[in-house]
C-alpha positions as a printed NumPy array, in Angstrom:
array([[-31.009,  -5.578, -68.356],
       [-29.34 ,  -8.569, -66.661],
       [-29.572,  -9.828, -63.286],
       [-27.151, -11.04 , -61.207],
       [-27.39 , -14.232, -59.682],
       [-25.571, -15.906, -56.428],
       [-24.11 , -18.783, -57.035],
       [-24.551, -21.094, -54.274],
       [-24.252, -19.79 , -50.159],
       [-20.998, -18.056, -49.453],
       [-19.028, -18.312, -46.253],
       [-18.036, -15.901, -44.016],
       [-14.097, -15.118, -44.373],
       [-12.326, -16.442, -40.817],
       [-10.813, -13.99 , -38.651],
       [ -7.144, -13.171, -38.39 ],
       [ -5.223, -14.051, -35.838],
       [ -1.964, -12.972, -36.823],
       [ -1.821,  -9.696, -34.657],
       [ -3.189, -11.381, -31.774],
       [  0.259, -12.359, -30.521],
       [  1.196,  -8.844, -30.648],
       [ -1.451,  -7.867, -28.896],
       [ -1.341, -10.276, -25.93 ],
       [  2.533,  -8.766, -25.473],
       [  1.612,  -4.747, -25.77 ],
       [ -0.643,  -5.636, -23.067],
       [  1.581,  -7.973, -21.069],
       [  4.079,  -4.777, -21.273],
       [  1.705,  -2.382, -20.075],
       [  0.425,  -4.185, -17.299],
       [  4.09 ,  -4.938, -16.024],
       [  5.179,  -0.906, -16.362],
       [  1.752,   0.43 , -14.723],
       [  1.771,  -2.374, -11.946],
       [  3.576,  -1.077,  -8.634],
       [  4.921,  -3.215,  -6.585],
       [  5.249,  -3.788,  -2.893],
       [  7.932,  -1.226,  -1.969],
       [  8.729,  -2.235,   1.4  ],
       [  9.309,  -5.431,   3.036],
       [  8.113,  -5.867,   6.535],
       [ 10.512,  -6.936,   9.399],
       [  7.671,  -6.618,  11.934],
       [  4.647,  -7.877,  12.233],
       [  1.369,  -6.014,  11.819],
       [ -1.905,  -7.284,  12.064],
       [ -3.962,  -3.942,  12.155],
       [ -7.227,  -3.853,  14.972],
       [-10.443,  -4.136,  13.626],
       [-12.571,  -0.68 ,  13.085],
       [-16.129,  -0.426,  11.695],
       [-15.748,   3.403,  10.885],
       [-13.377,   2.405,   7.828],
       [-12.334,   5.251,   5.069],
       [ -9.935,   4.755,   2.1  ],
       [ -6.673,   7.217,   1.527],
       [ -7.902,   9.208,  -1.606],
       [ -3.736,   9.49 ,  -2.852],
       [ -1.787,   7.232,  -1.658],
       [  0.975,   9.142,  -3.016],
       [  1.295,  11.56 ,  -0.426],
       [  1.28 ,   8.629,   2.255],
       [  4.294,   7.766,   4.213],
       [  3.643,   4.422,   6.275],
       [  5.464,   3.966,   9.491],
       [  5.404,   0.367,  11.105],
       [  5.351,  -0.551,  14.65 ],
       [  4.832,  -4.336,  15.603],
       [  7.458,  -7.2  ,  17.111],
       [  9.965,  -8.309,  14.832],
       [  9.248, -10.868,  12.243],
       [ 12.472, -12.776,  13.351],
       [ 12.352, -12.9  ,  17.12 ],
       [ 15.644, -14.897,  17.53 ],
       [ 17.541, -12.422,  15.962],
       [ 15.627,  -9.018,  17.319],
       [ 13.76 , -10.325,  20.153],
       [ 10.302,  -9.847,  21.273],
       [ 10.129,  -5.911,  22.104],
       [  8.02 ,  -3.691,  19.855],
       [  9.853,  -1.882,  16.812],
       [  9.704,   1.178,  14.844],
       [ 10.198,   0.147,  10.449],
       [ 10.793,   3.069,   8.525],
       [ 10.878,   1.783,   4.923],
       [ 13.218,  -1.166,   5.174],
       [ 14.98 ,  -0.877,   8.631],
       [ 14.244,  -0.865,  12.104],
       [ 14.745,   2.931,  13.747],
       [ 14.575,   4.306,  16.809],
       [ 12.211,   7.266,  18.044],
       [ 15.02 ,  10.074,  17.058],
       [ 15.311,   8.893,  13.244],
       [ 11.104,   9.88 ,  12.763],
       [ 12.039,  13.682,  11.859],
       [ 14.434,  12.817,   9.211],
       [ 12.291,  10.408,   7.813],
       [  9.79 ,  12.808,   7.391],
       [ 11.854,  15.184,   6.076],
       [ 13.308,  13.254,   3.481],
       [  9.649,  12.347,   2.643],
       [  8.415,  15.599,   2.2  ],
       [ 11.671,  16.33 ,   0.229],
       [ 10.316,  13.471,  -2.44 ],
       [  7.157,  15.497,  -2.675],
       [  6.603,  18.635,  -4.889],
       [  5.697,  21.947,  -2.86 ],
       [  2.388,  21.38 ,  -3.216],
       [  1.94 ,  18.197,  -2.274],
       [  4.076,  18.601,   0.427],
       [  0.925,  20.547,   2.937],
       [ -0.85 ,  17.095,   2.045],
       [  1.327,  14.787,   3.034],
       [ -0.016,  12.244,   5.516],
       [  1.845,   9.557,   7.89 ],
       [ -0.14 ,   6.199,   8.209],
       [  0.65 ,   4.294,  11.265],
       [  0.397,   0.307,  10.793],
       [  0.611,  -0.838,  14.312],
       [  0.257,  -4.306,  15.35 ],
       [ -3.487,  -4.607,  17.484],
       [ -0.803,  -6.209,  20.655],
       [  1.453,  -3.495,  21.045],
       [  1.379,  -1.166,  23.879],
       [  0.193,   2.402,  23.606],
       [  3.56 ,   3.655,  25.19 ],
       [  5.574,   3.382,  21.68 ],
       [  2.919,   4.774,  19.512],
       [  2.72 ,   7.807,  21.838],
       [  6.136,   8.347,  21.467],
       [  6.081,   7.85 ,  18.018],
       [  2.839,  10.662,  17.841],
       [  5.301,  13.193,  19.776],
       [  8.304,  12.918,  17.529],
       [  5.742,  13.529,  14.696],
       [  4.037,  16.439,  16.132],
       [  7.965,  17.552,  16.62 ],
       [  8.322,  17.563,  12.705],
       [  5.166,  18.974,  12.015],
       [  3.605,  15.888,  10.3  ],
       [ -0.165,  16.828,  12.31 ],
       [ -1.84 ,  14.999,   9.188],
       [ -1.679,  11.303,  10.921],
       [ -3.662,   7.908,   9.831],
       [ -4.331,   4.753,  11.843],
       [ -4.65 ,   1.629,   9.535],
       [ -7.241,  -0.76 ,  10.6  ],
       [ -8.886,  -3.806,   9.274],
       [-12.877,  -4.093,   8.414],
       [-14.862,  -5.11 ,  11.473],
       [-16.702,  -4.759,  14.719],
       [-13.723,  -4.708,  17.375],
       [-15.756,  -6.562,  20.33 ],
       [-16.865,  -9.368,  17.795],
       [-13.872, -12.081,  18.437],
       [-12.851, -13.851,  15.405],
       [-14.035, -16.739,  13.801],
       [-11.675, -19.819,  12.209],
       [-13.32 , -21.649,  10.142]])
């Protein structure tokens, strides 16, 4: 019988990189369809109070924000508190038919979940978000949320 010999060390074959273009592209694509973006732009300001009792909103699909905060552009609006319901300032009366036309987006289902975030600026007065808590209890939205930020309230803030 005969044996086989190696001749001399072989190399390892380099990889291809052909499909690696193709690759960085299928995944460029499904990053850009998947990725949601912002789908309203503010026209008040909101910088949320600080809470330490802090819980996340399992589906934020069922969420329907409602802004109240002093307009972004003061010259134009002035200084007075607003109400932002998606992209446009509104006025205490316009809070049932947004809610109705946000429960309308929902399936039936989904539509007993549905909650209503408030993102009120920490400077505005109670008076506006009491109203706004009385229109909603008017369209049956009793599911409400308060956005806050991360952090003991009576501990004042550090610049660095």
């Amino acid at each position: 019988m005969a044996r086989f010999q190696r001749s001399g060390k072989k190399k390892m074959p380099g990889i291809s990189t052909a499909s690696l273009p193709d690759i960085v592209f299928m995944l460029l694509f499904f990053f850009m369809v998947t990725t949601v973006m912002r789908e309203v732009s503010l026209i008040v300001k909101v910088k949320p109070p600080r809470a330490t009792e802090v819980k996340k909103l399992e589906n934020r699909s069922l969420v329907s924000y409602i802004y109240i905060g002093r307009p972004a552009n003061t010259k134009v609006f002035g200084t007075v508190p607003r109400i932002q319901l998606n992209d446009a300032f509104a006025t205490k009366d316009k809070i049932r038919e947004f809610v109705s036309s946000e429960r309308d987006k929902m399936s039936e289902n989904d539509q007993k979940r549905m909650t209503v975030s408030l993102k009120v600026d920490q400077d505005v007065e109670m008076g506006i978000v009491t109203d706004v808590k009385q229109e909603l209890r008017k369209a049956s939205a009793l599911k409400i949320n308060y956005s806050t930020r991360k952090g003991n309230p009576l501990e004042k803030e550090r610049y660095y």
